[in-house]
GUBA-311088 format. One record per residue (C-alpha): x, y, z. Coordinates in steps of 0.1 Angstrom, whole numbers, padded with zeros to 4 digits, always signed. Example, Ala and Ser with C-alpha at 12.3 -4.5 7.8 and 13.67 -1.06 7.14 Angstrom:
<pts>
+0123-0045+0078;+0137-0011+0071;
</pts>
This chain:
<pts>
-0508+2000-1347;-0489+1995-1316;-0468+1956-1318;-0477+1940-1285;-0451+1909-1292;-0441+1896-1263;-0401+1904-1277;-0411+1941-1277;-0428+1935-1240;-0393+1926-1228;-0373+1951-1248;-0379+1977-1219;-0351+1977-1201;-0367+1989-1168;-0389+1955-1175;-0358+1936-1181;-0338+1948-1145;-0371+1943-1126;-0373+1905-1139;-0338+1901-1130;-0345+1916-1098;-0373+1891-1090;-0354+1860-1100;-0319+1869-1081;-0344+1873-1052;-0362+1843-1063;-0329+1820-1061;-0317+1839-1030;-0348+1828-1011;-0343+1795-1022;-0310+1793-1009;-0312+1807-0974;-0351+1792-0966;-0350+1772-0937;-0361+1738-0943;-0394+1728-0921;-0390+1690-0905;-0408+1665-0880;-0376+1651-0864;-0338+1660-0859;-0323+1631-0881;-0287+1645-0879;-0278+1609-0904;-0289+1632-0936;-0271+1660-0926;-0238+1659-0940;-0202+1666-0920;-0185+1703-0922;-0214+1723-0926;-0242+1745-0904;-0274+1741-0911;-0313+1766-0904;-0340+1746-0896;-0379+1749-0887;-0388+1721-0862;-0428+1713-0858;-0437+1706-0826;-0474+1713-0825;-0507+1727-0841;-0523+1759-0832;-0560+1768-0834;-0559+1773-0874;-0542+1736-0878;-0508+1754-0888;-0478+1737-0872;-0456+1755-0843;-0422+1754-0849;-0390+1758-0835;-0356+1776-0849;-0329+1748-0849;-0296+1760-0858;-0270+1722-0861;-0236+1725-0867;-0223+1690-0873;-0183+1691-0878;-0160+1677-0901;-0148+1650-0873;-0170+1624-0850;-0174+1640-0816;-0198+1645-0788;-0234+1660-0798;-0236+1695-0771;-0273+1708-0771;-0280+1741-0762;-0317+1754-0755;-0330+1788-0750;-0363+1804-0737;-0383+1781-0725;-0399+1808-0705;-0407+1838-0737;-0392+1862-0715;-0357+1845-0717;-0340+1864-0742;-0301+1869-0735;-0297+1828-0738;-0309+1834-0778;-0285+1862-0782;-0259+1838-0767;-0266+1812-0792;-0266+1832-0823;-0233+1851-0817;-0217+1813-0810;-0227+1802-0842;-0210+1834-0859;-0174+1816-0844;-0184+1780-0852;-0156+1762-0876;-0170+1732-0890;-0138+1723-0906;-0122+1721-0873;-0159+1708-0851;-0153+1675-0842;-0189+1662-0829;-0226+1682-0833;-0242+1713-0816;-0277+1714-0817;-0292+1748-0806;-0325+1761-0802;-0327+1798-0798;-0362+1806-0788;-0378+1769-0774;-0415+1784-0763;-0427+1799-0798;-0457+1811-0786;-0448+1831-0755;-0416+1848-0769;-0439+1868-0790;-0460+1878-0765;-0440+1888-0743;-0450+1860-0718;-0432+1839-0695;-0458+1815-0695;-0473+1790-0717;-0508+1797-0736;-0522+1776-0706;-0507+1796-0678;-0484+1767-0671;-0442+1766-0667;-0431+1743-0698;-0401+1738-0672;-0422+1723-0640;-0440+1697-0669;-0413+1672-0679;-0413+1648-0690;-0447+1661-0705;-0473+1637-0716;-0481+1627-0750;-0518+1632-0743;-0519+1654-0716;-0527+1693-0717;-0515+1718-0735;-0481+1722-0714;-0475+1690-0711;-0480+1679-0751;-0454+1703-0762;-0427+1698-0736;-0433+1660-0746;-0425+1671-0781;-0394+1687-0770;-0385+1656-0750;-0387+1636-0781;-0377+1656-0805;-0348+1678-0795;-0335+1659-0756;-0335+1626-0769;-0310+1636-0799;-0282+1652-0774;-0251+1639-0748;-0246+1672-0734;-0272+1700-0724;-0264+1737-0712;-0300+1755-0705;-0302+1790-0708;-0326+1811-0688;-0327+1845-0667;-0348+1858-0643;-0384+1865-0644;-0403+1896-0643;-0394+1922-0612;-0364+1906-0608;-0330+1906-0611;-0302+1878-0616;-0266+1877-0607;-0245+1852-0638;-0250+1819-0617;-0248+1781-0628;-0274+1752-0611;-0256+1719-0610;-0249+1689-0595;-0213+1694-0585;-0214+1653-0571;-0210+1645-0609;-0180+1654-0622;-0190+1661-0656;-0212+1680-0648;-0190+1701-0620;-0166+1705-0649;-0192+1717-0674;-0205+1747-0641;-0168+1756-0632;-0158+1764-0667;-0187+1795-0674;-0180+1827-0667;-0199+1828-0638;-0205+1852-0608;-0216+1820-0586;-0221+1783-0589;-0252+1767-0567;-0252+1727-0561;-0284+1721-0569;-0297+1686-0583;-0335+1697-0587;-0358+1728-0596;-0347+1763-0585;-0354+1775-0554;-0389+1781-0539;-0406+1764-0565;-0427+1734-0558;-0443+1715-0586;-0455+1679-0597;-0434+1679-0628;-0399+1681-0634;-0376+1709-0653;-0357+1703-0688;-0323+1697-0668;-0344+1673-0644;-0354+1654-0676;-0322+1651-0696;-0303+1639-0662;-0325+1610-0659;-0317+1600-0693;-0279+1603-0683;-0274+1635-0699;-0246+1659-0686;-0269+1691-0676;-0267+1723-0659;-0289+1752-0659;-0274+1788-0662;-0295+1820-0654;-0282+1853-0677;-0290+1882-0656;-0324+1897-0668;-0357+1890-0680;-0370+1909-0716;-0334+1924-0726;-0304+1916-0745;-0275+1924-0720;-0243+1927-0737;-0219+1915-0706;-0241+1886-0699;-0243+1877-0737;-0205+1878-0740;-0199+1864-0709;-0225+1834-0718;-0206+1828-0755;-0175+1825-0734;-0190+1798-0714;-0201+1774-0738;-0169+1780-0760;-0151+1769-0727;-0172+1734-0727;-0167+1729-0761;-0129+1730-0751;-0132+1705-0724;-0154+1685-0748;-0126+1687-0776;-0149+1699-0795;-0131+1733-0812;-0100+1743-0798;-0110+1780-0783;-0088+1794-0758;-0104+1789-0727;-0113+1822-0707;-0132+1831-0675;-0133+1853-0646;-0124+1846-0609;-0132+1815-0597;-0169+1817-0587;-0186+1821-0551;-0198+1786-0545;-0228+1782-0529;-0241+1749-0512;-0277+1755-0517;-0304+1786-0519;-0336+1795-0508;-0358+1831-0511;-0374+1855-0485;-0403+1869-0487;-0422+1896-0473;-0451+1886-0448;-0472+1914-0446;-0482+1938-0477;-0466+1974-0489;-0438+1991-0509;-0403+1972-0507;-0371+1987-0508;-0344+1963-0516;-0303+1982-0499;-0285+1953-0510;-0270+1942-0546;-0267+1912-0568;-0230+1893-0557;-0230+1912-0524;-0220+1892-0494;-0249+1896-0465;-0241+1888-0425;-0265+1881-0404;-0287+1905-0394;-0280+1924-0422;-0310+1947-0430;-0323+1933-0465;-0354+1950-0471;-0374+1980-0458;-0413+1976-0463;-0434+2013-0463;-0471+2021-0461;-0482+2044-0492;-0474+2071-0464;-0436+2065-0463;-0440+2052-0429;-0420+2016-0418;-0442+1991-0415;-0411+1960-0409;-0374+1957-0417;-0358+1927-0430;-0327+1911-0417;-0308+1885-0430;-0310+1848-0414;-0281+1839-0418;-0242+1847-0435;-0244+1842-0474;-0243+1862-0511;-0270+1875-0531;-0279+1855-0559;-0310+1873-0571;-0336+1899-0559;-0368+1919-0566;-0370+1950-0586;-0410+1954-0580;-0416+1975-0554;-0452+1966-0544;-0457+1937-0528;-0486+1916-0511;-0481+1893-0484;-0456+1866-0498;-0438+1888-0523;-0398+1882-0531;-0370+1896-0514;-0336+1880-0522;-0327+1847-0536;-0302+1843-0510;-0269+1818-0517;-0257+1799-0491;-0222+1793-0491;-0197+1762-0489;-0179+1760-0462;
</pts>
């Protein structure tokens, strides 16, 4: 008769290694699970170390909270608290990327002050592959959001709350939107000098005064930089090329940025790097097509246009001109459209404007 004692069930030693396996895993999961929390409370986070977090900021249809990666590095010293936020549009990826490979060069034994990061701010949309929010709404035309209002407006109330309200310093990371393209530009207001400082020091292609929402846009509600400005928070906006990619120049170029306003923050001591100084432009606007058809765009991103350039070629499906585009007036080209087909009021170029 066979002895089924539970010390003879554990004398295998294939039994044995699995249980071992499990439990290593067991402990391991325990040790890198990122804690879920209702509010940034950087008081209980101890100095000198980086912390993974899960922050709720709504409900979806199955009562199970939304949440939001928070990566906090809070340094050794007292300093200045930097936020950094990512993808408030889900189709603003290169600004995650950015984040992630900052946090790889991060010393907390030699941070003085806090970073608080979000890599990924609308949950919902970055995995759908969707600019907008589940309501068809831009999260970044809705701030200050409303703590009853629609769906939009609840959750960027919860990120005004929750994640504006904790920071001194905010660098927003976006790109362009889909069919089209984006040179490495900064939007700030270069009256303030902070904030000139903090626009100057990325490794941009070209820096745009701006003190409001990016150009041809019109909207009731306000943008995240908008929002943390009124509250006297140091913001500028920086768009990283391209919409649904990593890019591996803008992702290096954007790491080099922020490291550079961590070293005018003295924040950690990285040797401050960046290209040329940047076209500065005064202000920007797009032009659009008027009538319908198939666009061809002969200009590129960072090329200088004269007036009267020829900017876009419009075609019937036959290949036949229906209207050329000129340029109004001498500037650079800050963005343009890579969709071909167009209806009346389609994109040409963001065009920049420069200082004189």
């Amino acid at each position: 008769m066979r002895d089924f004692s539970i010390f003879n069930f554990f004398k295998s030693y294939k039994m044995k290694r699995n249980i071992l396996n499990c439990l290593f895993l067991f402990v391991v999961n325990l040790i890198i699970a990122q804690e879920t929390i209702d509010n940034i409370n950087l008081d209980t986070i101890e100095p000198n170390q980086t912390k993974q977090f899960w922050l709720i900021l709504i409900d979806d249809g199955f009562s199970q909270p939304v949440s939001v990666p928070v990566l906090i590095a809070k340094g050794k010293y007292p300093g200045p608290i930097l936020g950094l936020t990512a993808a408030i549009h889900g189709n603003e990826l290169n600004g995650i990327k950015v984040i992630q490979k900052l946090f790889e060069d991060i010393n907390t034994e030699e941070l003085h002050g806090t970073i608080i990061a979000i890599p990924g701010l609308n949950n919902l949309s970055i995995q759908l592959d969707k600019r907008l929010f589940i309501d068809d709404d831009d999260l970044n035309r809705n701030f200050p959001g409303k703590p009853n209002g629609n769906n939009s407006q609840q959750y960027v109330y919860q990120i005004n709350k929750k994640i504006i309200s904790k920071i001194e310093y905010l660098i927003d990371m976006h790109t362009a939107s889909f069919g089209r393209v984006n040179s490495l530009y900064v939007r700030a207001d270069m009256n303030d000098e902070k904030m000139k400082n903090m626009a100057l020091l990325q490794d941009a292609d070209i820096v745009l005064n701006s003190k409001g929402p990016s150009a041809g846009v019109a909207s009731e509600g306000g943008t995240i930089r908008d929002e943390a400005m009124s509250q006297g928070i140091p913001s500028i906006t920086i768009e990283y090329g391209n919409p649904q990619v990593y890019q591996s120049d803008m992702i290096e170029r954007g790491v080099i940025g922020v490291k550079n306003v961590m070293s005018w923050l003295k924040m950690q001591n990285f040797e401050v790097s960046k290209r040329e100084i940047a076209v500065r432009c005064k202000k920007s606007y797009w032009i659009y097509v008027d009538k319908g058809g198939l666009l061809e765009i002969p200009v590129e991103l960072n090329q200088m246009v004269e007036k009267g350039d020829v900017i876009g070629i419009l075609r019937n499906p036959f290949g036949d001109i229906i209207k050329e585009y000129t340029c109004p007036e001498k500037g650079i080209v800050i963005g343009k459209s890579t969709n071909p087909v167009n209806t009346n009021g389609g994109r040409i170029i963001h065009l920049g404007i420069l200082e004189n």
